[in-house]
C-alpha positions as CSV (number, residue, x, y, z in Angstrom):
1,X,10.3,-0.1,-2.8
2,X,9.2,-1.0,0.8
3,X,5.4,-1.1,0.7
4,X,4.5,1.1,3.2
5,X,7.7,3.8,1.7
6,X,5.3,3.2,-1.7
7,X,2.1,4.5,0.4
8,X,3.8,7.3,2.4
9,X,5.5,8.7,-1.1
10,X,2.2,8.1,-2.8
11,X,1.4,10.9,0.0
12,X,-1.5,8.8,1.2
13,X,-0.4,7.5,4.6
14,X,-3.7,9.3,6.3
15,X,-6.9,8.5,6.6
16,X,-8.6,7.4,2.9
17,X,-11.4,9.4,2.8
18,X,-9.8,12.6,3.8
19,X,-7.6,11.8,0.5
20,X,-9.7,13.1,-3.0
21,X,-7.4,12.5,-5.7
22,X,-9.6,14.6,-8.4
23,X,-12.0,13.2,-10.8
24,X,-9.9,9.8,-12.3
25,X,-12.8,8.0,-13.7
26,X,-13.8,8.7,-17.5
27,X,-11.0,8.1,-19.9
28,X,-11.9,6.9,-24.1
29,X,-10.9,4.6,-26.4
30,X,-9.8,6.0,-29.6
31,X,-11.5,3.9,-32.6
32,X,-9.5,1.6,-34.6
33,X,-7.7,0.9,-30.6
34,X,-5.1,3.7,-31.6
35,X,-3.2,4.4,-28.1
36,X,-1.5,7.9,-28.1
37,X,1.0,7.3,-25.7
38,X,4.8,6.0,-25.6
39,X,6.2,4.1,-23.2
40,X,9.2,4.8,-21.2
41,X,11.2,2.7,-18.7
42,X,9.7,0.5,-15.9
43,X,10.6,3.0,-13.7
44,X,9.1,6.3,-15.1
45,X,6.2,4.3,-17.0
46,X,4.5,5.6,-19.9
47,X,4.2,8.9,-21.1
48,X,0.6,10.3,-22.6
49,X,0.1,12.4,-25.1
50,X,-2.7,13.2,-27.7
51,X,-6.3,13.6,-27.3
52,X,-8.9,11.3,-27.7
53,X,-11.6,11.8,-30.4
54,X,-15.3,13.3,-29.5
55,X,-17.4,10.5,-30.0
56,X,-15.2,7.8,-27.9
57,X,-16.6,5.2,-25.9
58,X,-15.9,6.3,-22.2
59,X,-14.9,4.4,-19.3
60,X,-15.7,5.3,-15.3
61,X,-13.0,4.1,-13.4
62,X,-14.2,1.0,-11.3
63,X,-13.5,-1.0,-7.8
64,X,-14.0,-4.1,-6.8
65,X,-15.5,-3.6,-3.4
66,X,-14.3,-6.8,-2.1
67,X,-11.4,-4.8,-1.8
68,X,-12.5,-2.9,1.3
69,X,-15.1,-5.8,2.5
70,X,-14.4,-4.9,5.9
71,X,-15.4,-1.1,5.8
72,X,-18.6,-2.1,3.3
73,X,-19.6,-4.6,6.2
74,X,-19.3,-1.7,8.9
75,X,-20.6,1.4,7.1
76,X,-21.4,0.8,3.5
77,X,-23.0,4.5,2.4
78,X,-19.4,6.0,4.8
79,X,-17.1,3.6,2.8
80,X,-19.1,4.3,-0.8
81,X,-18.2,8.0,0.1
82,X,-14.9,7.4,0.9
83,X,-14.0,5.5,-2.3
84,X,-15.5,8.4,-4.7
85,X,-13.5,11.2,-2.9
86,X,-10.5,8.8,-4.5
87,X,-11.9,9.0,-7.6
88,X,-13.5,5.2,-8.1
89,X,-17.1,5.8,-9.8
90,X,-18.1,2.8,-10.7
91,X,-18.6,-0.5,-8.8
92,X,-18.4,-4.5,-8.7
93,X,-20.3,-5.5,-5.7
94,X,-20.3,-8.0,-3.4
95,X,-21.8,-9.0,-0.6
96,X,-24.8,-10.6,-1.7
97,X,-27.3,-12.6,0.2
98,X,-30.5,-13.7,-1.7
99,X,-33.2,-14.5,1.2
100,X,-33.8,-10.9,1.4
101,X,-32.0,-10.0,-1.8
102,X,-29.8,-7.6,0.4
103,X,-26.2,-6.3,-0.4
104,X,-24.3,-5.6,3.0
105,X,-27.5,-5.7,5.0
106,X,-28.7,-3.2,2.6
107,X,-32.1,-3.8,0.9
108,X,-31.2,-3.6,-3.3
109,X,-33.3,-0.6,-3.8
110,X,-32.4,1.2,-0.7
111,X,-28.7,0.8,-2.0
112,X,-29.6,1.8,-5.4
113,X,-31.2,4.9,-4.1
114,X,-28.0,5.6,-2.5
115,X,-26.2,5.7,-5.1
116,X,-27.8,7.5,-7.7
117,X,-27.5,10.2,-5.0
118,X,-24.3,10.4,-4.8
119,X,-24.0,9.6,-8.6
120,X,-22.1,6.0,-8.2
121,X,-22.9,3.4,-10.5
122,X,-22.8,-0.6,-10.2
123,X,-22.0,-2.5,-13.3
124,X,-21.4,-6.2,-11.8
125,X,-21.7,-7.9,-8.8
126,X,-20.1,-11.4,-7.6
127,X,-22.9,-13.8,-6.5
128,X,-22.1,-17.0,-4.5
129,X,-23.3,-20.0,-7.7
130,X,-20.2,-22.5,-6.1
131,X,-22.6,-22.6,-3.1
132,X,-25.2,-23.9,-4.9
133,X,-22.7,-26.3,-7.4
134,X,-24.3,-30.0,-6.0
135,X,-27.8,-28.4,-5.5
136,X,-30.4,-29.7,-8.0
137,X,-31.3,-27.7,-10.9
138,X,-34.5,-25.9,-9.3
139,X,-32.4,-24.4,-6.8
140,X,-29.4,-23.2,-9.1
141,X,-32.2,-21.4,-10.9
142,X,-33.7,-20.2,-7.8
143,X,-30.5,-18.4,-6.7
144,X,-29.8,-16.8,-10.6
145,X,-33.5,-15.9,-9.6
146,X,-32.4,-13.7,-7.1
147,X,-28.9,-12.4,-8.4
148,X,-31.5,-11.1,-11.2
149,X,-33.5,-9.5,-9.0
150,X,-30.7,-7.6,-7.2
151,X,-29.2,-6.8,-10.4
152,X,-31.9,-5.2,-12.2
153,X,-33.1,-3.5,-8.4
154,X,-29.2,-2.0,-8.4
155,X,-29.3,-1.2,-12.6
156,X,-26.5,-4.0,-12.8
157,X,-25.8,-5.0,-16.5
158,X,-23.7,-8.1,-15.6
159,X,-24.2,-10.8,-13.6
160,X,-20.6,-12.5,-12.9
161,X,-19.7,-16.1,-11.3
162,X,-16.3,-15.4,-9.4
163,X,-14.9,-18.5,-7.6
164,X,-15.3,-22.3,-8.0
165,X,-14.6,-24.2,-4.4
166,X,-11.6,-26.5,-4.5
167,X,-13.5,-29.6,-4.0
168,X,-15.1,-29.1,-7.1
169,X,-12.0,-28.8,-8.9
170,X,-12.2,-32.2,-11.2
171,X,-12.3,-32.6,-15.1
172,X,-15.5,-33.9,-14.6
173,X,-16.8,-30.7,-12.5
174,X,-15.0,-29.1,-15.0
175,X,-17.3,-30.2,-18.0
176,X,-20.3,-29.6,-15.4
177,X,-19.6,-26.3,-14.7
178,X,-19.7,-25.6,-18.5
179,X,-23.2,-27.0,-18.5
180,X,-24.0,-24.8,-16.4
181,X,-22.9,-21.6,-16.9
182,X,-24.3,-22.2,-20.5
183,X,-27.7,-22.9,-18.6
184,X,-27.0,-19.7,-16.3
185,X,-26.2,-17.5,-19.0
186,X,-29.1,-18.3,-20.9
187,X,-31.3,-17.4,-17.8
188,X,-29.9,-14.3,-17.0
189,X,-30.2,-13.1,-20.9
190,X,-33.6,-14.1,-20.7
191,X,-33.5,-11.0,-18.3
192,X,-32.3,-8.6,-20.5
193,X,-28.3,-9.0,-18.2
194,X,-25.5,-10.1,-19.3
195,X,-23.2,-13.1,-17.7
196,X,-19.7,-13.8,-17.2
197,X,-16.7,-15.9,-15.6
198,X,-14.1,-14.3,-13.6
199,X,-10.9,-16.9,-13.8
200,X,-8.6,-17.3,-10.8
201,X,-5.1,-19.2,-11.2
202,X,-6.5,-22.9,-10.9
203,X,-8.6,-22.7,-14.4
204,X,-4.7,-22.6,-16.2
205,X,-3.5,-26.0,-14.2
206,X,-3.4,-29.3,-16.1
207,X,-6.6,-31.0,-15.6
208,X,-6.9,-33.6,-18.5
209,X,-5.8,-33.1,-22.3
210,X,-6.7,-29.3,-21.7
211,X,-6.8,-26.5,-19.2
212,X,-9.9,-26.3,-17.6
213,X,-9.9,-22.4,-18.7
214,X,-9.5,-23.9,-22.6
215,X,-12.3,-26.4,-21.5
216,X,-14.1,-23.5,-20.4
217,X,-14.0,-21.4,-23.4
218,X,-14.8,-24.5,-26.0
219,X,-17.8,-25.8,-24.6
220,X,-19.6,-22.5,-23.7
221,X,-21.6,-20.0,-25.8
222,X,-20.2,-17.2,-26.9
223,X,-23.5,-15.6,-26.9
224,X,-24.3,-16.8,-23.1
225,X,-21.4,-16.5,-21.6
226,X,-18.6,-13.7,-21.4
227,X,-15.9,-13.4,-19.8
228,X,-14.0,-11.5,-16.7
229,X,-10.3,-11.7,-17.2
230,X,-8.2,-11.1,-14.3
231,X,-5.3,-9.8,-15.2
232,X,-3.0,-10.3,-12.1
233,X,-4.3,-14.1,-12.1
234,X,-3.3,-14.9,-16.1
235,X,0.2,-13.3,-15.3
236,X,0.7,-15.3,-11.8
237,X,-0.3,-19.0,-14.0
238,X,2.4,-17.8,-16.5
239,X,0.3,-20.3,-18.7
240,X,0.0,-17.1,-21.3
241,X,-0.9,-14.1,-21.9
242,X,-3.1,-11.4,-21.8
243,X,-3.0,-10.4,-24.9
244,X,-2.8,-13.5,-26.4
245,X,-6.2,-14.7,-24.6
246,X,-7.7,-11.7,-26.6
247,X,-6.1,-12.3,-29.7
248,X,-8.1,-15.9,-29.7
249,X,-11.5,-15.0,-28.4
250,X,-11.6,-11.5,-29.3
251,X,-15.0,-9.5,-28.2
252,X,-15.6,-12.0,-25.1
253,X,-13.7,-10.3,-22.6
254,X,-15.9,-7.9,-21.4
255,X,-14.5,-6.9,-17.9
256,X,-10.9,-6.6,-16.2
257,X,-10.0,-7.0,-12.6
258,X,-6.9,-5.1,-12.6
259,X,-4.2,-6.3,-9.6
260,X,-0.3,-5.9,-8.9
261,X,1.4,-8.6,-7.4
262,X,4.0,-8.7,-4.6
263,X,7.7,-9.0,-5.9
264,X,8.5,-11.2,-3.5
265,X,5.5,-13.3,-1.9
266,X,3.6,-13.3,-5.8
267,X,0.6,-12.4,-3.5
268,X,-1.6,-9.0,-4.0
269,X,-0.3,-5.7,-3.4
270,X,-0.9,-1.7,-4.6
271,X,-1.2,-1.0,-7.8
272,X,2.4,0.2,-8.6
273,X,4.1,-1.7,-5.8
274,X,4.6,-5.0,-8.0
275,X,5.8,-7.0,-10.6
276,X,3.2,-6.2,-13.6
277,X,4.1,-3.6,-15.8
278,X,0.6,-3.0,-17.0
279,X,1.5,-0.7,-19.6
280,X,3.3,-3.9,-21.2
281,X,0.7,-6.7,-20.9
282,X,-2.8,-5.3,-21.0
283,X,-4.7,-6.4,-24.4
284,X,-6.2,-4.0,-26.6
285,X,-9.7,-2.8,-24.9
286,X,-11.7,-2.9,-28.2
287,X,-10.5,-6.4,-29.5
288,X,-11.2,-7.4,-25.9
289,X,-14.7,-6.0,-26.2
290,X,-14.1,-4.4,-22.9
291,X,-17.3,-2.6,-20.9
292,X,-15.8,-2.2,-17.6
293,X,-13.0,-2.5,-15.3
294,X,-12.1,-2.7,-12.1
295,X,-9.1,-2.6,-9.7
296,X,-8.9,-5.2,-6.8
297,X,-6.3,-6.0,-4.3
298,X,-7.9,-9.1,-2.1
299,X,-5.4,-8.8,0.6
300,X,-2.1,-8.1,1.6
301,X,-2.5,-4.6,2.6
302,X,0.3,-2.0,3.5
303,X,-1.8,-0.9,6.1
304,X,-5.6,-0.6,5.2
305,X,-7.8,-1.3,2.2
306,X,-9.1,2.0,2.1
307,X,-5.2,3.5,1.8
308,X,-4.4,0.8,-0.7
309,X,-7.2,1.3,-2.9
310,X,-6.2,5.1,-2.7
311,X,-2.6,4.3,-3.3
312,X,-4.0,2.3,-6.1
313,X,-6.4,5.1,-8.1
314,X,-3.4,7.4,-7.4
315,X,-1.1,4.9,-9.6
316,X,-3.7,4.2,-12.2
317,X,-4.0,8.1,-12.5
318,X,-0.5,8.5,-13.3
319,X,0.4,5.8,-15.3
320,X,-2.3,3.3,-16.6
321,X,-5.7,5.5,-17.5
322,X,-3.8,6.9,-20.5
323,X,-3.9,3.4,-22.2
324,X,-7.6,3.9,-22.3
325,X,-7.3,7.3,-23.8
């Protein structure tokens, strides 16, 4: 379907915050990772049925606010407003700029106060480490320094690394970035936070005798070091699978960045609008260890980030949240 047919049927072609899409955000997992749902076609998705059990462990349904960068940038508090009308509850943020330990201009505590107004949590954030890759030690430590005061000033529980620069990209730097995430992780526990690495498509190219992503998850702690699978980025290397990641490190994947991807161009687009089936690839959420996800789309838009992400909650409504249920 034509992108912007997908957003005009989705009946979200105006303005995204005039666009509530009811209250998407808590959904359980059912003990044992029973799923009460069958899938259909493709085309129709899956069907839900069942009820979860009292007692499950609930999920708030979470964006990436790279996603809408742009509107954070302008009005942050408008654009936080806009999002939870769509139904998105719980936040990764971005961002970040450690002089002033500030979040879109925003002091950390005056954010925070912010959003436990209008009852909006943040659960990760992205923090800028590749920056800081060639500094010496002291200063690496002085910038987890900082992501740890902005974490515990926003009530973050995780601390993530998102993005390794291209220059860096060696089997040497490789081993090195191991080192220090170990190191990194071991800081930010020592806060009482938790650390992880979100993987792009590069970490599943041949670098050596191994992937760097299998370099990765041999030489670092279990213990110090989780992990941020993103799903649209395992599918797009092709290198394997979702479920099979899981299935070898079970319990270490503690967050999902959930993504389509374009049928044609293999770049982002609405959740919905793209190749992945999600109901056929996503990994079991307890074997995973999941805490959190979050839908992202880091371009490509039908015709703004706002309407995309509300395209995108509308999908997940319909046809992935019962998979958590």
């Amino acid at each position: 379907m034509d992108r912007r047919k997908f957003i005009s049927r989705s009946g979200l072609a105006g303005a995204a915050s005039l666009l509530p899409l009811g209250a998407l955000g808590r959904s359980n997992i059912t003990p044992g990772g029973h799923r009460p749902w069958r899938e259909t076609s493709p085309e129709t998705g899956p069907v839900f049925s069942g009820n979860p059990p009292s007692g499950s462990r609930k999920f708030k349904l979470g964006l990436q606010l790279f996603t809408v960068n742009d509107d954070m940038n302008r009005d942050p508090l408008g654009t936080l407003k806009a999002v939870q009308a769509m139904g998105y509850e719980d936040f990764e943020i971005y961002g970040f700029d450690p002089e002033p330990v500030t979040y879109y201009g925003l002091e950390a505590a005056r954010l925070r106060s912010s959003l436990d107004t209008l009852g909006l949590t943040v659960s990760s954030g992205h923090y800028g480490f590749s920056t800081f890759f060639d500094a010496p030690e002291d200063r690496m430590r002085w910038f987890t320094d900082r992501c740890i005061q902005g974490a515990l000033a926003l009530g973050s529980p995780y601390i993530t690394w998102p993005w390794l620069a291209p220059d860096y990209r060696t089997p040497e730097n490789y081993r090195k970035l191991a080192g220090m995430l170990n190191r990194i992780g071991e800081q930010v526990k020592g806060a009482g936070l938790g650390f992880a690495y979100h993987n792009h498509g590069f970490e599943f190219e041949a670098a050596g005798e191994v992937t760097p992503y299998e370099l990765l998850l041999r030489e670092t702690d279990p213990e110090l070091v989780k992990l941020q699978m993103d799903l649209y980025w395992v599918v797009h290397a092709g290198r394997t699978t979702p479920q099979q990641l899981v299935s070898e490190h079970p319990g270490r994947f503690v967050m999902w960045h959930i993504k389509d991807m374009d049928t044609r161009t293999r770049d982002y687009t609405e959740l919905g609008n793209g190749s992945i089936h999600y109901p056929n690839i996503l990994p079991d959420p307890d074997a995973s260890g999941l805490e959190y996800y979050y839908i992202e789309q880091g371009g490509n838009f039908a015709s703004s980030p706002l309407e995309s992400v509300a395209a995108s909650a509308a999908y997940f409504k319909e046809h992935v949240q019962g998979y958590f249920e």
